[in-house]
N, C-alpha and C positions, 0 to 999 in steps of 0.2 A: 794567405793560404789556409783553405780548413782544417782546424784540428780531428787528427783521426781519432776514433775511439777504438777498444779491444773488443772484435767482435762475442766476445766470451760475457763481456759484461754490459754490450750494448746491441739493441738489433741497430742502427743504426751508423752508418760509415762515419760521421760526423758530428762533430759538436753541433755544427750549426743545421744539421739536418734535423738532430733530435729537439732541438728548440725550436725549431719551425715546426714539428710536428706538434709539441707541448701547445704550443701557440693554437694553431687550425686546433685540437682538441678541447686547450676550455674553450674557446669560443663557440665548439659546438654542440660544450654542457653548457652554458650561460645562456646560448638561445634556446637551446630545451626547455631551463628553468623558468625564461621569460616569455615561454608561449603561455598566449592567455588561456588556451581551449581546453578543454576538459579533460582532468586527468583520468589516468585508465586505471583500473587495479591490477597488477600484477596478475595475478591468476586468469586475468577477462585477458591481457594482452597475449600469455601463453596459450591460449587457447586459441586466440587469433591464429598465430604464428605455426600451430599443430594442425589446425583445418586446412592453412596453407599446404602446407608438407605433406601432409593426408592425400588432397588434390592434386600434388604433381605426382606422388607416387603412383597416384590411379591413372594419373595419365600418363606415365611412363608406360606403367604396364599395359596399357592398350597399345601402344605404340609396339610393343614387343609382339602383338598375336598377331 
């Protein structure tokens, strides 16, 4: 039977939920870390991510007129 946790001090119903979570997460820092390709700088990725956001907002608002 899984053990429950207190939702106050876990987002997670279960022990063994949060540990399968743990689990899927480093592994999906250790393949990050072991990709060969080119790393980005911080400031070039935010800028990525803002151009994005930039482009849906413009394209909402066209959607709006």
């Amino acid at each position: 039977m899984p053990t429950p946790l207190d939702p106050i001090v876990s987002e997670f119903a279960t022990v063994e939920e949060a540990e399968a979570y743990d689990r899927w997460f480093r592994a999906k820092i250790q393949a990050a870390r072991d990709n060969p390709g080119p790393l980005i700088p911080h400031d070039e990725a935010m800028a990525r991510i803002r151009n994005k956001l930039h482009a849906r907002i413009k394209e909402k608002e066209k959607l709006r007129k």
